[in-house]
VOPAGU-2260 file (C-alpha; in pm, 1 decimal, decimal comma):
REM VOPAGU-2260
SITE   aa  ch    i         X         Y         Z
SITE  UNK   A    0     189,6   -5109,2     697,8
SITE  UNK   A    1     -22,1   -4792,2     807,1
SITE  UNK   A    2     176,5   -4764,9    1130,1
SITE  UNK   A    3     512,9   -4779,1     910,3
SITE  UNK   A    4     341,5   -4503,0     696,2
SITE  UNK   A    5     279,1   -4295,0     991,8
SITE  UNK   A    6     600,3   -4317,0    1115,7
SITE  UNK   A    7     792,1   -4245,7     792,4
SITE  UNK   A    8     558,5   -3916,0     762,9
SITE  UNK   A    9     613,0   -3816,5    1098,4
SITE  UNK   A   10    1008,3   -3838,2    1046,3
SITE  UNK   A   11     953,9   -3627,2     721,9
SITE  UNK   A   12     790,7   -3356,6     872,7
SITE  UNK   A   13    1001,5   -3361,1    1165,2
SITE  UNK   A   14    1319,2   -3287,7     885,2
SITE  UNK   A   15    1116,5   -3022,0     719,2
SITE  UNK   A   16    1025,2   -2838,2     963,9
SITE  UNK   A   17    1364,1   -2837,2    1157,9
SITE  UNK   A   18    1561,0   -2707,7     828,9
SITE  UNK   A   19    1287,6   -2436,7     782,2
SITE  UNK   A   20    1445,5   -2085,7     662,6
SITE  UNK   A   21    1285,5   -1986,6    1044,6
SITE  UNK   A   22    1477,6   -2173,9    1223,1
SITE  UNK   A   23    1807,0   -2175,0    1000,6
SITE  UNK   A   24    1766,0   -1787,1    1060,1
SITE  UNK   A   25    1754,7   -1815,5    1444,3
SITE  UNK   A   26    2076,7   -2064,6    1435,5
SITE  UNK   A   27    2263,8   -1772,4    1232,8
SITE  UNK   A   28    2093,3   -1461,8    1346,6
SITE  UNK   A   29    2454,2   -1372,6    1552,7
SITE  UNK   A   30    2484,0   -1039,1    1459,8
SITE  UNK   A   31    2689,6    -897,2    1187,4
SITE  UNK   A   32    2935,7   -1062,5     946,4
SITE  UNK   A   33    3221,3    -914,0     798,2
SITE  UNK   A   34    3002,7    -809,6     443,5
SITE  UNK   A   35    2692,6    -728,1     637,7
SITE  UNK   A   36    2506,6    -346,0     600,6
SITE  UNK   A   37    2516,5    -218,7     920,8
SITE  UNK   A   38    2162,3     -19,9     990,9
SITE  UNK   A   39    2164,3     335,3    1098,9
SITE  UNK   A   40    2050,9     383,8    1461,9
SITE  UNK   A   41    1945,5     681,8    1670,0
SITE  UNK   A   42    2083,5     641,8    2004,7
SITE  UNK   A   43    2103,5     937,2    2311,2
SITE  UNK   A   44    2451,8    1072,0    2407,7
SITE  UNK   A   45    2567,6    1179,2    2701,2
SITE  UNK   A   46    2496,6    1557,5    2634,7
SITE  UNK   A   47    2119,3    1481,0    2562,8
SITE  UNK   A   48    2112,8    1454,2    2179,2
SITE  UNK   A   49    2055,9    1202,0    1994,9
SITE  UNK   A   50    2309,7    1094,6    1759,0
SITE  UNK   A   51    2327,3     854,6    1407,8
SITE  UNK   A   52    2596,2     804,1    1153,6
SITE  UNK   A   53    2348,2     960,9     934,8
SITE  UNK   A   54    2491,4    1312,0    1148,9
SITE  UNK   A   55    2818,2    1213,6     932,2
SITE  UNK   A   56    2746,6    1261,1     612,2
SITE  UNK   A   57    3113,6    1351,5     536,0
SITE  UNK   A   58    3253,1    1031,3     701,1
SITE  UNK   A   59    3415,0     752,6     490,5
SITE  UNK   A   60    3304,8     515,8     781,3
SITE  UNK   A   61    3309,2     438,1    1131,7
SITE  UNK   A   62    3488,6     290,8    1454,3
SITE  UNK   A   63    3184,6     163,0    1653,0
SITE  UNK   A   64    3248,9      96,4    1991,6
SITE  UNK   A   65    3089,5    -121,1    2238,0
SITE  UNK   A   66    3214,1     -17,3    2600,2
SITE  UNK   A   67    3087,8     102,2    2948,1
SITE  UNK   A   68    3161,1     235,2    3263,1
SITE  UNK   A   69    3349,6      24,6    3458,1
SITE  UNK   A   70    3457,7    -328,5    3289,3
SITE  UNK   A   71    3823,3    -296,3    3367,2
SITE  UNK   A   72    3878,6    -408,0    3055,7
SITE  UNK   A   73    3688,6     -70,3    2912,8
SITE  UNK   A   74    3877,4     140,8    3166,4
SITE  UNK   A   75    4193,5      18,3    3030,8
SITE  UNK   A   76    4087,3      76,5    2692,0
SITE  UNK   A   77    3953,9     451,5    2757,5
SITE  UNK   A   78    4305,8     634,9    2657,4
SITE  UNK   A   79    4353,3     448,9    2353,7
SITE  UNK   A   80    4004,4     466,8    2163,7
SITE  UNK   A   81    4007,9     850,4    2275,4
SITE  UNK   A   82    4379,1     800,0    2074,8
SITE  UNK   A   83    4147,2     617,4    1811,2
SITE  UNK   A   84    3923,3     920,4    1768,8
SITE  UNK   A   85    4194,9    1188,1    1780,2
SITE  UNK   A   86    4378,5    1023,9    1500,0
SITE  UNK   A   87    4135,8     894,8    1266,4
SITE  UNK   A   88    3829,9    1167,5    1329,8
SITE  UNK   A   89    3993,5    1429,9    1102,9
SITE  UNK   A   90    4045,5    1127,6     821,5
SITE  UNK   A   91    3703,9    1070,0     811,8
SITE  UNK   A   92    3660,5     758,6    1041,4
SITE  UNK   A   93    3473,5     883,2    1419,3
SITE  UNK   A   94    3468,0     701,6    1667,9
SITE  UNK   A   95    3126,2     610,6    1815,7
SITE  UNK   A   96    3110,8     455,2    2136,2
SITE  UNK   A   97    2786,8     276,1    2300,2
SITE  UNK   A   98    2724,3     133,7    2605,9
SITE  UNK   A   99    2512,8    -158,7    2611,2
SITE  UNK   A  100    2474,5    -258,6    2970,9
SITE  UNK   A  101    2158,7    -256,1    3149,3
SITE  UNK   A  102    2201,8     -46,6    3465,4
SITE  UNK   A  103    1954,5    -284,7    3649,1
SITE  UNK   A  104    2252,8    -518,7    3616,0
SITE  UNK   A  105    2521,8    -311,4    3605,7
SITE  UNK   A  106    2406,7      -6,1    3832,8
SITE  UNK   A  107    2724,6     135,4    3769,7
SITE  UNK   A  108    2604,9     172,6    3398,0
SITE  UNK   A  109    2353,8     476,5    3408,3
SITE  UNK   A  110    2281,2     735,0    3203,9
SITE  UNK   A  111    2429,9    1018,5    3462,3
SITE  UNK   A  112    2699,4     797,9    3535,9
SITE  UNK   A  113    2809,7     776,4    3145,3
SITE  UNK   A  114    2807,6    1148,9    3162,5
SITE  UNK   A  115    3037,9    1172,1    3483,0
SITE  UNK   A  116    3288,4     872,8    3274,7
SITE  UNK   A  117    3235,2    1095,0    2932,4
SITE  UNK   A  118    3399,9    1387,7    3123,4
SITE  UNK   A  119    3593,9    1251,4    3348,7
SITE  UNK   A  120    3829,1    1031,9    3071,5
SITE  UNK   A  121    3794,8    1322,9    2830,2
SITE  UNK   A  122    3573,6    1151,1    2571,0
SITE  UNK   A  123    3630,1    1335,1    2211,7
SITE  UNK   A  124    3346,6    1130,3    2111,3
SITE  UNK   A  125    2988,0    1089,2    2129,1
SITE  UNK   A  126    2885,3     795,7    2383,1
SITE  UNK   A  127    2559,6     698,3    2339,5
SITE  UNK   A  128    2324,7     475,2    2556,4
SITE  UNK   A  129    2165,6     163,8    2391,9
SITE  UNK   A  130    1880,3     141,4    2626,8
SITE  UNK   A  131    1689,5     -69,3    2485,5
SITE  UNK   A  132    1953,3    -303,8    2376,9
SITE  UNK   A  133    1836,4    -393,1    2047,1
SITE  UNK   A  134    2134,5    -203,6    1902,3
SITE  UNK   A  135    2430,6    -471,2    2052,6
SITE  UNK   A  136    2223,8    -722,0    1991,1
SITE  UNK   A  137    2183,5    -610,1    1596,5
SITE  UNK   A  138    2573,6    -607,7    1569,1
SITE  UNK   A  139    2644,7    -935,5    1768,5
SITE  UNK   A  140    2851,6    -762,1    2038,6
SITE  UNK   A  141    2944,2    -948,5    2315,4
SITE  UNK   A  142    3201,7    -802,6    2518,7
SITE  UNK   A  143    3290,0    -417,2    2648,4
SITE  UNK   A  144    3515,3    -344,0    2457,9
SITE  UNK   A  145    3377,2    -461,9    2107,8
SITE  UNK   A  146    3508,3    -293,8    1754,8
SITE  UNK   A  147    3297,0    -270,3    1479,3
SITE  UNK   A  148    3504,0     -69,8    1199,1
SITE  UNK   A  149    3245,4      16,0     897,4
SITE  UNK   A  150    3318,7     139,4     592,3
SITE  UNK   A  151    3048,2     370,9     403,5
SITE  UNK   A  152    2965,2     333,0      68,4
SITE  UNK   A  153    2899,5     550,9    -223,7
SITE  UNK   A  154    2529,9     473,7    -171,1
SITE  UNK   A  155    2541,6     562,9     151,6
SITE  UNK   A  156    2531,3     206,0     311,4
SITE  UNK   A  157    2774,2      79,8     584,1
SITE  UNK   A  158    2961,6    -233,7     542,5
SITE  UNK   A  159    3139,5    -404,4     843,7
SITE  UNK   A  160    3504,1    -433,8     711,8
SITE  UNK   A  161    3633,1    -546,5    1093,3
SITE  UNK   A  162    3499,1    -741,0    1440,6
SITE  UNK   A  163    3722,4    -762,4    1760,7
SITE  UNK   A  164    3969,3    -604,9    1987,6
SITE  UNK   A  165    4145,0    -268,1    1959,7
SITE  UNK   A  166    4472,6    -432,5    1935,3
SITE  UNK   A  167    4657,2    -709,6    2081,9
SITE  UNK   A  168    4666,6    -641,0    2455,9
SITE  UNK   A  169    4397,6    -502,9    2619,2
SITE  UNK   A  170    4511,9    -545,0    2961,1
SITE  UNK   A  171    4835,4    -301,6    2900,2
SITE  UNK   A  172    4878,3     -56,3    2660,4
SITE  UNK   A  173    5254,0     -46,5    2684,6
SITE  UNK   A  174    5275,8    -427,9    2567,3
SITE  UNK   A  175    5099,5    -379,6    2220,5
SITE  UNK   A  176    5214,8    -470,2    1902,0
SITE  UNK   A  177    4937,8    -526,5    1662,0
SITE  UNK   A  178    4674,8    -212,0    1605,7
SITE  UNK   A  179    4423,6    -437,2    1482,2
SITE  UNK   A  180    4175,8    -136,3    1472,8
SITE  UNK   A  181    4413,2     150,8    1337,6
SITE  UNK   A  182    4575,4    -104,3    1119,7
SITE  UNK   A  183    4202,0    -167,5     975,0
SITE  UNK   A  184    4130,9     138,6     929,5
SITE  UNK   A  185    4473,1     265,6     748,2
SITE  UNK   A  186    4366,2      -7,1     508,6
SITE  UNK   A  187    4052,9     147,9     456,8
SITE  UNK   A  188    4198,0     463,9     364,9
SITE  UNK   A  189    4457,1     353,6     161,8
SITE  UNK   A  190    4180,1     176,5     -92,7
SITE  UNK   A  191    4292,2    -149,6       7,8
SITE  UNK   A  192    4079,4    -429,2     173,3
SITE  UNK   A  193    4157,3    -525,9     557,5
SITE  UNK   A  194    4386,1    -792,2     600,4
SITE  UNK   A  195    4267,5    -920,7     907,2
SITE  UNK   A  196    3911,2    -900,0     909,3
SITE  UNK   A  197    3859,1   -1088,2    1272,4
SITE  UNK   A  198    4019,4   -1081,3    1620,3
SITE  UNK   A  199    3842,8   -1197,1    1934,8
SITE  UNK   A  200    3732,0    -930,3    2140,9
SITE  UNK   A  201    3873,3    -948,7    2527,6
SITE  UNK   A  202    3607,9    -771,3    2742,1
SITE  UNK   A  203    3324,3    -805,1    2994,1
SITE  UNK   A  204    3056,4   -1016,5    2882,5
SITE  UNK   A  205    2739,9    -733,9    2810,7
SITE  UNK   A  206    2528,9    -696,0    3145,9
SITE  UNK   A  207    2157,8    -796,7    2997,9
């Protein structure tokens, strides 16, 4: 009878503790949701300053990009989010691009190279280096490129509206047919919600 007992409180404990908030946190902890406030960050850009989306303060939100160097799929994707910036920047929704490779990995990834890509592809945007990681990681990115489209709010907050690919063919730019990111963010700025919230994201997986 003890040894039953034992065995019956071992099993409980063993179901506690695995469906502890802890660990139902780690199993969900994936970065952000479509919903989620996005957190302000401070990150270095490729002329030396540091930049946030605090630096906005007359934006209506965002078009975060996660991209790098030399991912073909991010070289392919260079004209069209500098397209991205040129049409939406003046509407109130910047691009921001990040890089979130680790050069140890990815030694193609460094600082002074980002410059020599930032001017060599005619960035119109700020490209800043997440080198310590902790910013990718905070918004679930997973590939280069990676769109995170937020919307600000009248208390200054930052909701993620969209998660995914620029569009619907990152490999050529002729063959598109759905902007998923300009489409996203016309919705935005028409005072309407996004229709499709969620596309998967074609890329490079993030050098770590």
């Amino acid at each position: 009878m003890l040894v039953l007992l034992a065995i019956v409180t071992v099993a409980l404990l063993g179901f506690t503790q695995s469906n502890t908030p802890s660990n139902l946190d780690i199993s969900t902890s994936n970065g952000y949701k479509i919903g989620d406030v996005a957190t302000d960050f401070k990150l270095k850009n490729v002329d030396g300053k540091m930049v946030s989306l605090s630096d906005y303060p007359n934006a209506k939100g965002y078009i975060v990009i996660f991209t790098c160097n030399t991912c073909p799929y991010a070289v392919a994707s260079e004209a069209r989010i500098v397209a991205l910036d040129q049409e939406f920047k003046a509407k109130g929704f910047p691009v921001i691009a990040i890089n979130p490779n680790n050069p140890e990995v990815q030694p193609d990834d460094t600082f002074k190279l980002m410059q020599a890509k930032a001017k060599n592809a005619g960035f119109t945007f700020p490209y800043l280096y997440d080198e310590s990681q902790r910013i990718y990681a905070a918004y679930g990115a997973t590939k280069t490129p990676h769109v995170y489209i937020l919307k600000k709010n009248k208390n200054g907050t930052n909701t993620v509206e969209y998660i995914g690919a620029i569009d619907d063919n990152v490999r050529d730019a002729s063959g598109v047919k759905e902007r998923f990111a300009a489409n996203a963010v016309n919705e935005l700025l028409a005072g309407k919600d996004v229709s499709v919230t969620e596309t998967k994201a074609i890329g490079c997986s993030v050098k770590q």
